[in-house]
Structures are given as C-alpha cells and as structure tokens.
PDB file with one MODEL, atoms N, CA, C and O in Angstrom:
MODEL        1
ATOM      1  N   UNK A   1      14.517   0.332  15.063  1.00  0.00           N
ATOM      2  CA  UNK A   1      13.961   1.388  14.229  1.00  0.00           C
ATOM      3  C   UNK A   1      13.160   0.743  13.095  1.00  0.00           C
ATOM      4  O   UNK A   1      13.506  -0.306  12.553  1.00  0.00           O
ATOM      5  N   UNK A   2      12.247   1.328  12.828  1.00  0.00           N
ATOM      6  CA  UNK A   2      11.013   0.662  12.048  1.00  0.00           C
ATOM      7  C   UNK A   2      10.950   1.378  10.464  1.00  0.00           C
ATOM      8  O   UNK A   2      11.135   2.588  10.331  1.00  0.00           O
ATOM      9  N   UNK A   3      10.725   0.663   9.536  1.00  0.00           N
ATOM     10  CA  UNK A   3      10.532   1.534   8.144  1.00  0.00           C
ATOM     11  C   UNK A   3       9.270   2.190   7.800  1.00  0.00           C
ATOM     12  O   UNK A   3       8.340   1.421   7.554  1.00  0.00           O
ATOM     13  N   UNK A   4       8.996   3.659   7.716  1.00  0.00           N
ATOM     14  CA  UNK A   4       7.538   4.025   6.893  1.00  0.00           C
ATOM     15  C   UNK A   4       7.644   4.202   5.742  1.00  0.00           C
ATOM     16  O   UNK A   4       8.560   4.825   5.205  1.00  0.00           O
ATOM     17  N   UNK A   5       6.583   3.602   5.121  1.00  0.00           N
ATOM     18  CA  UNK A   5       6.377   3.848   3.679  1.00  0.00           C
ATOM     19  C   UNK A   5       5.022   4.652   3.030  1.00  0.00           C
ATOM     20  O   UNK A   5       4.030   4.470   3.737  1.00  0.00           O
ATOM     21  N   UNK A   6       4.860   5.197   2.262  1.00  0.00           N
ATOM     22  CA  UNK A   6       3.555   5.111   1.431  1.00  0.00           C
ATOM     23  C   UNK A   6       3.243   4.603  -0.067  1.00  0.00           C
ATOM     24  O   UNK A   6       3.767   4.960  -1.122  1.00  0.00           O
ATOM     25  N   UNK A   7       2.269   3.700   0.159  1.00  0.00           N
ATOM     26  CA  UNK A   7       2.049   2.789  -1.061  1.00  0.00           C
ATOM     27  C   UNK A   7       0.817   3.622  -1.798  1.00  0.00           C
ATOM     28  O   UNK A   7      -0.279   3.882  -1.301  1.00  0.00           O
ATOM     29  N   UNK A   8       1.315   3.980  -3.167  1.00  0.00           N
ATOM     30  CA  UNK A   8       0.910   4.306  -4.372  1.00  0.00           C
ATOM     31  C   UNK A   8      -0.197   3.295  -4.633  1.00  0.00           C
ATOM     32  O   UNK A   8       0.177   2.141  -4.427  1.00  0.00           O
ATOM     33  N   UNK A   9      -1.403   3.413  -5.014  1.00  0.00           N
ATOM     34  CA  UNK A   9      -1.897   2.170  -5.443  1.00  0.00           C
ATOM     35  C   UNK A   9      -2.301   2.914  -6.737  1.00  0.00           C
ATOM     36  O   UNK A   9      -2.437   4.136  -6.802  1.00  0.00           O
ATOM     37  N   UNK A  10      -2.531   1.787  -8.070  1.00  0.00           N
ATOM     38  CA  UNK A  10      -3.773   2.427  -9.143  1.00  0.00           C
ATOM     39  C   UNK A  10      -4.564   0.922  -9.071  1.00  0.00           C
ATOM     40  O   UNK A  10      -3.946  -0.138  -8.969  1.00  0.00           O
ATOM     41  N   UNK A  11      -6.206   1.037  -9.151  1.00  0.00           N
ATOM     42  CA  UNK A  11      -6.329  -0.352  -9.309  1.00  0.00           C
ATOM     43  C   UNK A  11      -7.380  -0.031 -10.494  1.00  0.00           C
ATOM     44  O   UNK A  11      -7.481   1.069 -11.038  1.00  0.00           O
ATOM     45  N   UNK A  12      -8.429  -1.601 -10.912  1.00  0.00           N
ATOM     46  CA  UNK A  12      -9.410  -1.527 -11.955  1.00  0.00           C
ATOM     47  C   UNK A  12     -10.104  -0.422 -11.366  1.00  0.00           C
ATOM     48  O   UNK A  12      -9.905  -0.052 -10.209  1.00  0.00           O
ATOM     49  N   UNK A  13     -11.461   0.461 -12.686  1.00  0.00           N
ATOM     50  CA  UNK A  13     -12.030   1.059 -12.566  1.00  0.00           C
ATOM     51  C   UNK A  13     -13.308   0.749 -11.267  1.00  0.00           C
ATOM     52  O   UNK A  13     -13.736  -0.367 -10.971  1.00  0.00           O
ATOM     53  N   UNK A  14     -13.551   1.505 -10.907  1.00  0.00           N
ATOM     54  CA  UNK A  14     -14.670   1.407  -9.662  1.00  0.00           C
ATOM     55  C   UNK A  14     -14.438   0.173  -8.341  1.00  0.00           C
ATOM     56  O   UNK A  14     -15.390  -0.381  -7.793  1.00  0.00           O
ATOM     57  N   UNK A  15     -12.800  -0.127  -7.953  1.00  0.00           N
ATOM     58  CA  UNK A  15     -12.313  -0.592  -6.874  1.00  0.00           C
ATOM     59  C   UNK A  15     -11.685  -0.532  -6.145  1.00  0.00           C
ATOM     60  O   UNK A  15     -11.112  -1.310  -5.382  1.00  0.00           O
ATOM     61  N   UNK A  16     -11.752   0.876  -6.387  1.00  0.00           N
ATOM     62  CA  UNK A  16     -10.730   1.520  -5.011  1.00  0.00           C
ATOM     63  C   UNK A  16     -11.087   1.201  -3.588  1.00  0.00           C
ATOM     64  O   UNK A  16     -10.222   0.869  -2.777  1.00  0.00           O
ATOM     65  N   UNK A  17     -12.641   1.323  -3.215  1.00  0.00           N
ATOM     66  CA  UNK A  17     -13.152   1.257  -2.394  1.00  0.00           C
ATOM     67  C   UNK A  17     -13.351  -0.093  -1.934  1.00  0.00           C
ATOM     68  O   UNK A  17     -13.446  -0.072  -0.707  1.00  0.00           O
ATOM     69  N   UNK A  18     -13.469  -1.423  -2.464  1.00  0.00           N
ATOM     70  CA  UNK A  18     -12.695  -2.274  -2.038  1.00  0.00           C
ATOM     71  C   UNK A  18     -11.399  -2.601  -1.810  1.00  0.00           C
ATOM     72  O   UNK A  18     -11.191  -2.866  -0.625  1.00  0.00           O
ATOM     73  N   UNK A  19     -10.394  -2.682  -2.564  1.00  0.00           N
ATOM     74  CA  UNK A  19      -9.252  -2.385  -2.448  1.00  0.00           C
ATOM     75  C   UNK A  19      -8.603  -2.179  -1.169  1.00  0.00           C
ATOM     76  O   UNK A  19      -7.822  -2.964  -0.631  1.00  0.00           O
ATOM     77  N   UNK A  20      -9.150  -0.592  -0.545  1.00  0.00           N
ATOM     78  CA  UNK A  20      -8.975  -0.001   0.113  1.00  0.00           C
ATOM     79  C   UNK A  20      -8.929  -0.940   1.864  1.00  0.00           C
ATOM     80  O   UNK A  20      -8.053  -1.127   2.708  1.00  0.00           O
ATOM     81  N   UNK A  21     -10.836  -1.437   1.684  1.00  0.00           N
ATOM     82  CA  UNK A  21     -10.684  -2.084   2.788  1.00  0.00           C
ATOM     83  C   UNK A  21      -9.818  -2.959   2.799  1.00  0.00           C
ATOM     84  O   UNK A  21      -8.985  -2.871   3.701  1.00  0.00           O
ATOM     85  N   UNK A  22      -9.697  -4.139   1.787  1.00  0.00           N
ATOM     86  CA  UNK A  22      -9.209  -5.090   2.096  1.00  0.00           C
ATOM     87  C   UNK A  22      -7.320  -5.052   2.221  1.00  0.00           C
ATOM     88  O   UNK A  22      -6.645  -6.056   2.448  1.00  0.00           O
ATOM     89  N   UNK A  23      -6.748  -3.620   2.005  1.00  0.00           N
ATOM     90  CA  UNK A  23      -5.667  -3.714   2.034  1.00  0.00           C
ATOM     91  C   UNK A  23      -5.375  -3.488   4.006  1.00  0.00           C
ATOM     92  O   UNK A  23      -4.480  -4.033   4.652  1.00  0.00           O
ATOM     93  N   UNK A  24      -6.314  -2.652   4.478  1.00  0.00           N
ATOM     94  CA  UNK A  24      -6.167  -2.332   5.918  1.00  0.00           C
ATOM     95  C   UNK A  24      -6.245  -3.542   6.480  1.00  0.00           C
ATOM     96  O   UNK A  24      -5.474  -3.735   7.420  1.00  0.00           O
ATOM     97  N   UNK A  25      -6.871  -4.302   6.208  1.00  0.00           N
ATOM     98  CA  UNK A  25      -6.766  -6.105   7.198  1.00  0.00           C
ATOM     99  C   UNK A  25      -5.255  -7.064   6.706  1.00  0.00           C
ATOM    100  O   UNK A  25      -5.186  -8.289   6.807  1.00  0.00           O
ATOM    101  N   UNK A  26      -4.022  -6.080   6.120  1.00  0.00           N
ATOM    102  CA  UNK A  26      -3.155  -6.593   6.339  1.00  0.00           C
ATOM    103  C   UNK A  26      -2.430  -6.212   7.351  1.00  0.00           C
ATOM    104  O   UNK A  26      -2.718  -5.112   7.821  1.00  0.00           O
ATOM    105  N   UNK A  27      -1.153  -7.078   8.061  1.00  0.00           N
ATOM    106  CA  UNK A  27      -0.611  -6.627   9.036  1.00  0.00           C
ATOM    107  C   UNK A  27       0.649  -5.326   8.612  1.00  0.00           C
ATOM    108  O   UNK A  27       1.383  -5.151   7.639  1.00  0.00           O
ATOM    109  N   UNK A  28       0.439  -4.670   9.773  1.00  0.00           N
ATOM    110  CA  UNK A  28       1.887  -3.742   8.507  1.00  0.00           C
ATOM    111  C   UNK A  28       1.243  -2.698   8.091  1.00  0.00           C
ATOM    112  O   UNK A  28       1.902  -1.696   7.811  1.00  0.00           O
ATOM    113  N   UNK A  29      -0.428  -2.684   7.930  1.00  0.00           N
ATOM    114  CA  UNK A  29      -0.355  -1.688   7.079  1.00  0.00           C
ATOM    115  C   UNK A  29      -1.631  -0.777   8.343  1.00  0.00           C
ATOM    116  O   UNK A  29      -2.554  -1.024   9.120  1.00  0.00           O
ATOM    117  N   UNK A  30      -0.765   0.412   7.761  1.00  0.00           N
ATOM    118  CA  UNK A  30      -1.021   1.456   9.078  1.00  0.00           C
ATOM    119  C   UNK A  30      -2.977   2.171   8.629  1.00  0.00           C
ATOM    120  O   UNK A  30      -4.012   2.130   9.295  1.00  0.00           O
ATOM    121  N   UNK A  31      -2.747   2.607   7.558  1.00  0.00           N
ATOM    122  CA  UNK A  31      -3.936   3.262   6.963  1.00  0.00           C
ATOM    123  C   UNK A  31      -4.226   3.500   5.817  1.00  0.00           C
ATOM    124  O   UNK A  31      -3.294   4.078   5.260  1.00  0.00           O
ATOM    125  N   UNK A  32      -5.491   3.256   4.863  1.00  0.00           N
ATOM    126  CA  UNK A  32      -5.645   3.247   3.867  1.00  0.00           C
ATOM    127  C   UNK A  32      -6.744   4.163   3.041  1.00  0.00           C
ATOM    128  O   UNK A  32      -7.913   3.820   2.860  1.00  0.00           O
ATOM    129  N   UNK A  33      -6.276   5.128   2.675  1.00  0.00           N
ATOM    130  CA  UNK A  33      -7.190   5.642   2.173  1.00  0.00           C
ATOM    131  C   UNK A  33      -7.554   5.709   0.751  1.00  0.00           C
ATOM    132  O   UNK A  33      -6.560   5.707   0.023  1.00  0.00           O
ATOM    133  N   UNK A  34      -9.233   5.798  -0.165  1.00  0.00           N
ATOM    134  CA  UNK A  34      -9.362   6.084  -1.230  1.00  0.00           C
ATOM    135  C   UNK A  34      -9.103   7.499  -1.715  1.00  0.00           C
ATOM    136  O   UNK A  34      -9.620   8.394  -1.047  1.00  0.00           O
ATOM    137  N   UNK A  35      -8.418   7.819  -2.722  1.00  0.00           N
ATOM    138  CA  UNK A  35      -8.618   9.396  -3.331  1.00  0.00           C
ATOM    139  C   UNK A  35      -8.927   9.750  -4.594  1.00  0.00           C
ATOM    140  O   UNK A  35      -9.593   9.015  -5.324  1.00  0.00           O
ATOM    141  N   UNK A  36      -8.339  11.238  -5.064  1.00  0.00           N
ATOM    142  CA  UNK A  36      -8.596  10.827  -6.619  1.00  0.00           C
ATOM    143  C   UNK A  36      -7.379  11.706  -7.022  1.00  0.00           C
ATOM    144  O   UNK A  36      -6.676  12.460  -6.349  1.00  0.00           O
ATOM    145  N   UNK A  37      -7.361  11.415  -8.153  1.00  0.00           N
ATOM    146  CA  UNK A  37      -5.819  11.894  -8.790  1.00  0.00           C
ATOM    147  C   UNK A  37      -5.237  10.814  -9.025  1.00  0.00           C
ATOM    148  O   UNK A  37      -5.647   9.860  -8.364  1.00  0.00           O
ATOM    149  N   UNK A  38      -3.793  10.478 -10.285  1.00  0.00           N
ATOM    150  CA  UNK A  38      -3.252   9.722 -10.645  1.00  0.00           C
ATOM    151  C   UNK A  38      -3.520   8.583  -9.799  1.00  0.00           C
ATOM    152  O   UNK A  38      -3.303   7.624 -10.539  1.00  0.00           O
ATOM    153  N   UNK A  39      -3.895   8.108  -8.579  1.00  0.00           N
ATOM    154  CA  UNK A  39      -3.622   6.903  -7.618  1.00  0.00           C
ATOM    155  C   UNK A  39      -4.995   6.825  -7.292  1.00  0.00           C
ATOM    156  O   UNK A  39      -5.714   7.824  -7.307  1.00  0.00           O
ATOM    157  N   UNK A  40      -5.532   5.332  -6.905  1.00  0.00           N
ATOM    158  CA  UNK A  40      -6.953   5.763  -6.260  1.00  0.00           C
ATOM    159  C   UNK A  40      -6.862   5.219  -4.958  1.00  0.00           C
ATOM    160  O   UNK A  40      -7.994   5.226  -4.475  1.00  0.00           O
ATOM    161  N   UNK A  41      -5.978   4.717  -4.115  1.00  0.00           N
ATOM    162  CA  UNK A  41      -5.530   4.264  -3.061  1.00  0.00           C
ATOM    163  C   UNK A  41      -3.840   4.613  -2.608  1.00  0.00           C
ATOM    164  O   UNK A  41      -2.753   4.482  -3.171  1.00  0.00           O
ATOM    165  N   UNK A  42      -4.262   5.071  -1.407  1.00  0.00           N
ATOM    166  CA  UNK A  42      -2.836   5.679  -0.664  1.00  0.00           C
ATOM    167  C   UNK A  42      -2.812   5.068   0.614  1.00  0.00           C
ATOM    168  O   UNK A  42      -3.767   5.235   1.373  1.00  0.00           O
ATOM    169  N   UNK A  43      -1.579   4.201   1.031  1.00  0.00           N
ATOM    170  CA  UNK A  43      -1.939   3.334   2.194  1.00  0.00           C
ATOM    171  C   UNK A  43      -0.346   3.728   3.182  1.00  0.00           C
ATOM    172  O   UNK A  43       0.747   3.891   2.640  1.00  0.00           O
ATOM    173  N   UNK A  44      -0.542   3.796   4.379  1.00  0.00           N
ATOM    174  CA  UNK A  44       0.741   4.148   5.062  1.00  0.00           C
ATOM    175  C   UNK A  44       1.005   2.578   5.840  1.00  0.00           C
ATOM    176  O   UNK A  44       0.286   2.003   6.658  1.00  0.00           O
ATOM    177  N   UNK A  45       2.290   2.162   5.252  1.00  0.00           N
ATOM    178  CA  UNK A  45       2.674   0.970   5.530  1.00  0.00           C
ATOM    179  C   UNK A  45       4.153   1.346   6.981  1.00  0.00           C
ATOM    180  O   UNK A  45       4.902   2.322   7.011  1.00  0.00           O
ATOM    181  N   UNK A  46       4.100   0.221   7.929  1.00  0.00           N
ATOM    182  CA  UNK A  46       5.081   0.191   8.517  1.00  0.00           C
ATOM    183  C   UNK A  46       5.616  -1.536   8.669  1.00  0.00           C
ATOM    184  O   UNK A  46       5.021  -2.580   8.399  1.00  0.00           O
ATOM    185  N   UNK A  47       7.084  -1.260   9.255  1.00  0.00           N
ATOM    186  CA  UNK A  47       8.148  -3.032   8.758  1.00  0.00           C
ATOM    187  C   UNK A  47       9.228  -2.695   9.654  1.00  0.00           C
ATOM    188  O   UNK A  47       9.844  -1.638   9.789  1.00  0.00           O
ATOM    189  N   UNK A  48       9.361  -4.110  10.398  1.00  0.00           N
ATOM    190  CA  UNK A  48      10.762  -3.906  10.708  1.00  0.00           C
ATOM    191  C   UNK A  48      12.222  -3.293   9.986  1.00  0.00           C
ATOM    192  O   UNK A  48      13.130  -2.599  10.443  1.00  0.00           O
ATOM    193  N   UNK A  49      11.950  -3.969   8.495  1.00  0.00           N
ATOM    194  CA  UNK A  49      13.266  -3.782   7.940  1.00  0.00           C
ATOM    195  C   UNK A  49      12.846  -3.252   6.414  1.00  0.00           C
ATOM    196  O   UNK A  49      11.644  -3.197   6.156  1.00  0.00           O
ATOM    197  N   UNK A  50      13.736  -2.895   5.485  1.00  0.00           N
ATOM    198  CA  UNK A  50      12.970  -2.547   4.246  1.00  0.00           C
ATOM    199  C   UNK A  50      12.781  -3.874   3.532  1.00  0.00           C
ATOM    200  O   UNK A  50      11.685  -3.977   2.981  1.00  0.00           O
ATOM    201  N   UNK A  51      13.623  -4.943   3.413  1.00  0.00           N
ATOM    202  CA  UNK A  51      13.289  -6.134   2.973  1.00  0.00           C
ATOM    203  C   UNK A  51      12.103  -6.978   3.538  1.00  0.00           C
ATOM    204  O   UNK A  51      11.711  -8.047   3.070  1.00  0.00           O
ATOM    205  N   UNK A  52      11.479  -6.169   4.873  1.00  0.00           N
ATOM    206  CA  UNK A  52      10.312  -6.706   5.250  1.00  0.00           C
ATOM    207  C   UNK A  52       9.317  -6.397   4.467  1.00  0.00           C
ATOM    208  O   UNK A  52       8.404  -7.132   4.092  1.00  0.00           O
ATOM    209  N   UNK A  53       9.596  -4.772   4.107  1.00  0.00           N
ATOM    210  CA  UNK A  53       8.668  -4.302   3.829  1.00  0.00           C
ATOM    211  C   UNK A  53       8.270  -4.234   2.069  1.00  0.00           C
ATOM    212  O   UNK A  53       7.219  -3.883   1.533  1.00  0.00           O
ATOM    213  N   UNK A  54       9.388  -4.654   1.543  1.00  0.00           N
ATOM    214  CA  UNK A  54       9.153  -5.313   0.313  1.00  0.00           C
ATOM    215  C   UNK A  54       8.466  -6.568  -0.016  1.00  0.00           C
ATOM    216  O   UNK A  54       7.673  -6.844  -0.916  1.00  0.00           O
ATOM    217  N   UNK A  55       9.033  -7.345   1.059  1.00  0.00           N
ATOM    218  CA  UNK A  55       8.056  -8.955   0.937  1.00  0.00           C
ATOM    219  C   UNK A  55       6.792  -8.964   1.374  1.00  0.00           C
ATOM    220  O   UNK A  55       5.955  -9.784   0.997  1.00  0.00           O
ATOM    221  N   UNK A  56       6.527  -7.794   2.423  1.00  0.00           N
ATOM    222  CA  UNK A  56       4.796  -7.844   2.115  1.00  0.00           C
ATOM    223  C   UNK A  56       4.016  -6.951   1.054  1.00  0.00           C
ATOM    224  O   UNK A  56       2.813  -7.179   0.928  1.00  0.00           O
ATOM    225  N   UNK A  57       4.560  -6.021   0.332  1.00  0.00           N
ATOM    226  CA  UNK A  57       3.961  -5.649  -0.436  1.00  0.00           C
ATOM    227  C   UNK A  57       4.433  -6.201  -1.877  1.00  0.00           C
ATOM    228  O   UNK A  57       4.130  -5.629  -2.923  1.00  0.00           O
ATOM    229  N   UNK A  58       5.128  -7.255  -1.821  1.00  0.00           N
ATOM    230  CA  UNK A  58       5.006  -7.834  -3.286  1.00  0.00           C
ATOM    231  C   UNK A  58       4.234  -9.211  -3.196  1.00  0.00           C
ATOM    232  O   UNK A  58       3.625  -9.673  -4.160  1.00  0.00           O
ATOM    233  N   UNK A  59       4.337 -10.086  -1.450  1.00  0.00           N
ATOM    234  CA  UNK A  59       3.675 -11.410  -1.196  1.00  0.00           C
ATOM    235  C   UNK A  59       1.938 -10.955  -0.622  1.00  0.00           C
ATOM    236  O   UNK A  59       0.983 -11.722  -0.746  1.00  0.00           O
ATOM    237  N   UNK A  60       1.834  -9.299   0.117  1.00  0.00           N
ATOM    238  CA  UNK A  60       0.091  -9.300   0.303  1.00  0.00           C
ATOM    239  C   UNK A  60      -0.626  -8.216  -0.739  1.00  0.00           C
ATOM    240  O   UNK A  60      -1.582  -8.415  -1.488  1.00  0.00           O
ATOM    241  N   UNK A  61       0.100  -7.085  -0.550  1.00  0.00           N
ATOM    242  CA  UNK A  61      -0.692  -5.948  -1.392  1.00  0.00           C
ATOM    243  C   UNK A  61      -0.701  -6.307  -2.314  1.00  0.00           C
ATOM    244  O   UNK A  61      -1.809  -6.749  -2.619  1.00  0.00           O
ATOM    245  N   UNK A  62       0.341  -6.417  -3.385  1.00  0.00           N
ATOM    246  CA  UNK A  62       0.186  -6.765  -5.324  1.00  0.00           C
ATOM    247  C   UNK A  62      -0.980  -8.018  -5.018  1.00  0.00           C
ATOM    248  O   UNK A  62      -1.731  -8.391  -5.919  1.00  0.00           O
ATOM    249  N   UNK A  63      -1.018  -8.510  -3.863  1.00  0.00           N
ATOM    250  CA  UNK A  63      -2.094  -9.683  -4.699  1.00  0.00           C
ATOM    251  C   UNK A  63      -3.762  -9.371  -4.345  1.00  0.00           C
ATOM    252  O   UNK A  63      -4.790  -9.917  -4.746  1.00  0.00           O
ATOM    253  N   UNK A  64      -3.608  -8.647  -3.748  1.00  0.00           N
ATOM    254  CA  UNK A  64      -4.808  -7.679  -3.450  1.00  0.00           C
ATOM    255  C   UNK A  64      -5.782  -7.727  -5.005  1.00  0.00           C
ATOM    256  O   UNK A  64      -5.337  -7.151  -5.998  1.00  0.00           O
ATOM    257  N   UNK A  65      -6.656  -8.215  -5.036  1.00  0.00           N
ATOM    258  CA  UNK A  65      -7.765  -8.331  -6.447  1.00  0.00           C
ATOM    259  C   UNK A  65      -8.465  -6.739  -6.632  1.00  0.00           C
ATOM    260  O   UNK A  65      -9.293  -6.088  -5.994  1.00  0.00           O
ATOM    261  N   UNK A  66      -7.752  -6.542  -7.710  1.00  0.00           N
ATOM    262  CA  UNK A  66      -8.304  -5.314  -8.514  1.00  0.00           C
ATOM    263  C   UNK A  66      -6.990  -4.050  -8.277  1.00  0.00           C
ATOM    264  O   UNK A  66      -7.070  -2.881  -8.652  1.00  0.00           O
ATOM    265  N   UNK A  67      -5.850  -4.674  -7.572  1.00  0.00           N
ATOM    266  CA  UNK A  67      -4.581  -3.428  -8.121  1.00  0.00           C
ATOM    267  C   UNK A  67      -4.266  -3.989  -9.247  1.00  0.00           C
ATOM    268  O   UNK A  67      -4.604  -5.087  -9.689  1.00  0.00           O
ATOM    269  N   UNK A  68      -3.635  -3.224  -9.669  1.00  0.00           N
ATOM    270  CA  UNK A  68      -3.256  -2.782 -11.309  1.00  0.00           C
ATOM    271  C   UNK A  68      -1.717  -2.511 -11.551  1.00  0.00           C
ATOM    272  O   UNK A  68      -1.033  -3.004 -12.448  1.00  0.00           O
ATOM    273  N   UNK A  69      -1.245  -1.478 -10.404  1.00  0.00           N
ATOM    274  CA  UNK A  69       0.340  -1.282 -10.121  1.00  0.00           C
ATOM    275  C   UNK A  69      -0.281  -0.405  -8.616  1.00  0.00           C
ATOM    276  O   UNK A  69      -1.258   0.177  -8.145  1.00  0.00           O
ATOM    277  N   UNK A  70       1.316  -0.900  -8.304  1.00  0.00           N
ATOM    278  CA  UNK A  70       1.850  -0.323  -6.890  1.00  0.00           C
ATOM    279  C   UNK A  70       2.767   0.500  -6.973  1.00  0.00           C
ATOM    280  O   UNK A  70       3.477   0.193  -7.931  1.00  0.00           O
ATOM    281  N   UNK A  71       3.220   1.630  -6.329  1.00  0.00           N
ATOM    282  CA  UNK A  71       4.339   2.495  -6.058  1.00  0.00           C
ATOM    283  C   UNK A  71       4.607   2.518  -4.542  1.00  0.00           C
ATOM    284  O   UNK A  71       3.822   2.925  -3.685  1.00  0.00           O
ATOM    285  N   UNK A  72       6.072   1.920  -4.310  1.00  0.00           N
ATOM    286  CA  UNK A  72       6.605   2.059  -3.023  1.00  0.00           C
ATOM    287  C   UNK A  72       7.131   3.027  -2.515  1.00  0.00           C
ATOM    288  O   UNK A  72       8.320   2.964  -2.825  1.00  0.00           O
ATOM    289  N   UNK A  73       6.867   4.289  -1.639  1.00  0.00           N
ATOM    290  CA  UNK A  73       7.657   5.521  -1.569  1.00  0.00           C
ATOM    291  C   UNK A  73       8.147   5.428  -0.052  1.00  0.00           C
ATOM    292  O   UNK A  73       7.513   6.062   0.792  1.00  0.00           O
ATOM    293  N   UNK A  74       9.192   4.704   0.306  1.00  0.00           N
ATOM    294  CA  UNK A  74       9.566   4.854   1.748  1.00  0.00           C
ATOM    295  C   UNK A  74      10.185   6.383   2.283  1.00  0.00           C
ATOM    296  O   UNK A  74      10.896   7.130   1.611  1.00  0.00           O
ATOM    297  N   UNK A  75       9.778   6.581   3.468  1.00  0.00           N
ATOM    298  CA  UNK A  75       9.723   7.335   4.002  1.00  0.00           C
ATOM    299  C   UNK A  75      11.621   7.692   4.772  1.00  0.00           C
ATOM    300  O   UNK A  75      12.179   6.848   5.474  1.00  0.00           O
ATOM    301  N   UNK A  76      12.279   9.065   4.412  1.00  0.00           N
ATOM    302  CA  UNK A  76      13.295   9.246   4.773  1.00  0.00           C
ATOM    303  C   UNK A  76      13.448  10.282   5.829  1.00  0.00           C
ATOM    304  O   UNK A  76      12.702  11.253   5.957  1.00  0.00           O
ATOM    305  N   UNK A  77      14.680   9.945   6.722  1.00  0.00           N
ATOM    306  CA  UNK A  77      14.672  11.487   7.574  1.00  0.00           C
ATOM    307  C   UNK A  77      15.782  12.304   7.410  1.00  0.00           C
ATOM    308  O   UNK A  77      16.856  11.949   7.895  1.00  0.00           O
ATOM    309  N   UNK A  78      15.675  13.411   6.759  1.00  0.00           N
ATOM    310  CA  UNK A  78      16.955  14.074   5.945  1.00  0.00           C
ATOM    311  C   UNK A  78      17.364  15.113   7.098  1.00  0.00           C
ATOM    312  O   UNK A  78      18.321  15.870   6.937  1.00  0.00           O
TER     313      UNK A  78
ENDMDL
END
C-alpha cells in the first residue's frame, strides 16, 4: 500500500511557474500544478512509506530554488 500526499507549496514572487516544472521531474511526484490563493504550487506526491515520503520532500522538493515553505497534507481513508 502506497502513501498520497498533497504538497502545499508557497515560493518567491513570480516562480511558481518554474517551481512547478521543476518539481514534476522528481520521482514520486504525481502532478504539479500552479494556482492562486494562499499557495502558488499544489503537487500530488506518491511513496512507498510515509518516511519515504518525508525524505523526499525534505532531501528533493524543499531544495527546489525559489520555495519558500512547504505543507505536507497526506492523504487518509476514513
């Protein structure tokens, strides 16, 4: 069984749209879109485990040039 998440992004002014691409050429990460409202990037991440899915978004996404902060919202089935 696999973990989904959605990653919160805020990054610098006018880089979402990079951002954006360069977060989809990681592995793991399902889809990335720019928007607007509090976040300017919303990306649907998937991981074997949740500790997977923490070590790539603190070892690829945070280092992603021009985020600012991340929000991790994994996905539950109630």
């Amino acid at each position: 069984m696999s973990v989904t998440a959605y990653l919160l992004i805020q990054t610098d002014v006018g880089k979402a749209a990079e951002v954006a691409e360069e977060i989809r050429t990681i592995s793991g990460i399902v889809a990335a879109d720019d928007v607007t409202g509090p976040y300017d990037v919303i990306a649907r991440a998937e991981s074997e485990t949740l500790d997977d899915l923490g070590r790539m978004v603190v070892s690829r996404v945070q280092m992603v040039a021009g985020i600012t902060r991340t929000t991790t919202c994994p996905v539950v089935n109630l």
